[in-house]
C-alpha positions in Angstrom: 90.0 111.1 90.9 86.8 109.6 92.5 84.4 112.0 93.8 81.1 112.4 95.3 78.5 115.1 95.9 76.7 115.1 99.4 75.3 116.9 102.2 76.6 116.7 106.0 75.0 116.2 109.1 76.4 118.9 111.7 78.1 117.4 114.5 75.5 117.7 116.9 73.3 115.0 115.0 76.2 112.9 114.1 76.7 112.5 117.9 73.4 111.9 118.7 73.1 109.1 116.5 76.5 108.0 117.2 75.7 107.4 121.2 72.5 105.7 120.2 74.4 103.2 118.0 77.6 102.9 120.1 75.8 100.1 122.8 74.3 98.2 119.8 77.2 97.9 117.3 78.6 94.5 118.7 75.2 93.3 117.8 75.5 93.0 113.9 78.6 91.3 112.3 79.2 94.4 109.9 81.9 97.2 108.8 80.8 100.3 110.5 81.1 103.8 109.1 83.7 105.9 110.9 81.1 109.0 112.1 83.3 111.5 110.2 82.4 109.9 107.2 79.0 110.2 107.2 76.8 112.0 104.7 74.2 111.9 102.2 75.0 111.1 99.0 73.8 113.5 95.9 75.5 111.5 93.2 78.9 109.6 92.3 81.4 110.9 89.7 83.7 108.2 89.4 86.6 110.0 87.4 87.3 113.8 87.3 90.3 114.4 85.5 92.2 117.7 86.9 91.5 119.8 83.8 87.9 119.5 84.1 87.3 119.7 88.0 87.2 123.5 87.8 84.1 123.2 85.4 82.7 120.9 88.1 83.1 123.4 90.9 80.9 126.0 88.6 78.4 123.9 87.8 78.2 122.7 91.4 78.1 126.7 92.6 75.3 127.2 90.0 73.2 124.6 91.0 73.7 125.3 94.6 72.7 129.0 94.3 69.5 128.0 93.0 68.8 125.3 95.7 67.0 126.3 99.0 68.4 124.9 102.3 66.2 122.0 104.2 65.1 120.8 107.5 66.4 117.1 107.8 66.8 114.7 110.8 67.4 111.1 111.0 64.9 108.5 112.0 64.2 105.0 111.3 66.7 102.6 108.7 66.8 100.9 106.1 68.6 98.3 103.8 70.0 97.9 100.8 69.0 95.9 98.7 66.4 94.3 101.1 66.1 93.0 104.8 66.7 89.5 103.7 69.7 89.7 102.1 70.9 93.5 103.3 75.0 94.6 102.6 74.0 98.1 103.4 72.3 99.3 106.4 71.5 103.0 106.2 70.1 105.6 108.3 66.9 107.3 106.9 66.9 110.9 106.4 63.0 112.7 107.4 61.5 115.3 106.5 58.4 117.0 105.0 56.8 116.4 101.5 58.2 119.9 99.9 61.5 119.7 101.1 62.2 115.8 99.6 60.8 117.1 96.5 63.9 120.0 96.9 66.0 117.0 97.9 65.1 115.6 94.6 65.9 118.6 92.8 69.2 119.1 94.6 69.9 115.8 93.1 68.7 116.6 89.8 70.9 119.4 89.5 73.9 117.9 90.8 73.9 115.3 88.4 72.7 117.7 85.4 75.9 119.8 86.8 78.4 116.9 86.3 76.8 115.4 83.2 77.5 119.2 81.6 80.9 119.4 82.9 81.6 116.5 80.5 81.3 114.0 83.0 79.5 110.5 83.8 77.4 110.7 86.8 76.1 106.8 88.4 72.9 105.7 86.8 71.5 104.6 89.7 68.1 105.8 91.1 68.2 108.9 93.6 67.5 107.4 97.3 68.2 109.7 100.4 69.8 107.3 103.0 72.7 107.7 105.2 75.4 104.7 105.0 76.0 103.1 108.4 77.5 99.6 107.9 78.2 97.1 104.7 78.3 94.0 105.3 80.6 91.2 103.7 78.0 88.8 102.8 74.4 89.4 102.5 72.2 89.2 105.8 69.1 89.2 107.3 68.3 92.7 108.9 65.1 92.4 110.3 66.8 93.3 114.0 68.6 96.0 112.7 65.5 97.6 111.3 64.2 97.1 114.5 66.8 98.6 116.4 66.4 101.8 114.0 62.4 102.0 114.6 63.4 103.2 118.3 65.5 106.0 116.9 64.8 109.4 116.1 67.3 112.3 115.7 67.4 115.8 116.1 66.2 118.5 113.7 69.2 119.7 111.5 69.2 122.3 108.3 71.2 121.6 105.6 72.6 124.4 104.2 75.3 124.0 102.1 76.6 120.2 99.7 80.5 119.5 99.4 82.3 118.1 96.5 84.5 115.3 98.0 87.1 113.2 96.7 87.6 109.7 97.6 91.1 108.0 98.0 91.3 104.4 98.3 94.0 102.8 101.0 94.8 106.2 102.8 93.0 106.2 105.9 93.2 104.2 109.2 94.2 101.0 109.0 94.7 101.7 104.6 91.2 102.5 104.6 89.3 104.6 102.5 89.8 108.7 103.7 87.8 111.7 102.3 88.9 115.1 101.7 86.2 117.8 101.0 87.4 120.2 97.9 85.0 122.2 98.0 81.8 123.8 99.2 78.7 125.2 98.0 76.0 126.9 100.1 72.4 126.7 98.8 71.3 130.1 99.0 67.6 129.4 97.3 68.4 132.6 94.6 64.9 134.4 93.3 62.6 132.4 95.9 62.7 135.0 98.3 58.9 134.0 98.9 59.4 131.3 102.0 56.9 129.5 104.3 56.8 126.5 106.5 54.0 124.2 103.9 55.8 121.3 105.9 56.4 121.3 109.8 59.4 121.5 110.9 60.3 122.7 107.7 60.4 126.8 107.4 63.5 126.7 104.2 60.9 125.9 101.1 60.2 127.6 98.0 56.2 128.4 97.7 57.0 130.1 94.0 56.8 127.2 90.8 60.3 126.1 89.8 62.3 125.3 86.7 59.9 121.9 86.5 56.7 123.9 86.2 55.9 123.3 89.7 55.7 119.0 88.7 58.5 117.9 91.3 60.3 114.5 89.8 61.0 112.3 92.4 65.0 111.9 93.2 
């Protein structure tokens, strides 16, 4: 089974986006992400057998419980892997100094969680985005970044991560379709010390963490 770990915009910001991008789609030659399906990815598992997908789920919860929630909105884009040859166009996720460096964390832990459970976790290196559109062939993005410099979303908190299975061909049209397993809330457990150090941002930890206090970046 493929999974992946990820937080979800609330609805309200997934329309808001959603109108802002629905005048300009015909613009760019791309596969757009269905709205439902859009998130921020933590990490990839590519195979979870059954028998160890229970493990997973703890590991998750644990992680989860120790994670505070955080003030994100969406503003700006960005490409993957750059603007002159871009096959991903992404939204980019904002928010204050302290709460990426708990984005980080989140990340951290979700990978430690499925790396303990037995499992190989995607290499690649931690970077918050939002998938929009992939495109076939590589192409210049330089209007689609500029399109995305006029856009800025609303506040949202992001209080909880899902564990979500991919399956392949069972969508619309045999496309790819999602089905959320489970989910864990990030309840921030033994950082009951809270301030806004960021604005806009009033669900980070002021106390030192398992790192020391040194915050690795995602």
């Amino acid at each position: 089974m493929r999974t992946f770990v990820a937080l979800r915009p609330p609805l309200d910001a997934v329309e808001h986006l959603s109108e802002f991008l629905e005048p300009r789609r015909e613009a760019f030659e791309v596969g757009w992400t269905p709205p439902e399906r859009w998130h921020l990815t933590l990490a990839f598992i590519d195979h979870v057998p059954e028998r160890s997908l229970e493990r997973l789920e703890e590991a998750l919860g644990a992680t989860a419980r120790r994670r505070c929630p955080l003030s994100i909105r969406l503003e700006g884009g960005g490409v993957f892997p750059d603007p002159f040859a871009a096959k991903v166009l992404f939204a980019v996720p904002a928010m204050g100094d302290h709460c990426r460096h708990e984005l980080g964390r989140l990340a951290a832990g979700v990978r430690t969680a499925a790396t303990t459970s037995g499992l190989a976790v995607d290499g690649a290196r931690f970077v918050p985005h939002l998938t929009l559109a992939r495109s076939r062939r590589a192409m210049r993005a330089h209007r689609f970044l500029q399109v995305m410099e006029t856009y800025a979303g609303p506040t949202w908190r992001g209080c909880e991560i899902e564990l979500v299975a991919s399956h392949l061909g069972e969508g619309r049209a045999s496309r790819r379709r999602h089905e959320v397993l489970a989910r864990f809330p990030l309840l921030g457990e033994g950082r009951a010390n809270l301030e806004a150090r960021d604005s806009g941002d009033p669900y980070l930890e002021t106390v030192d963490d398992e790192y020391g206090g040194a915050h690795p970046q995602g």
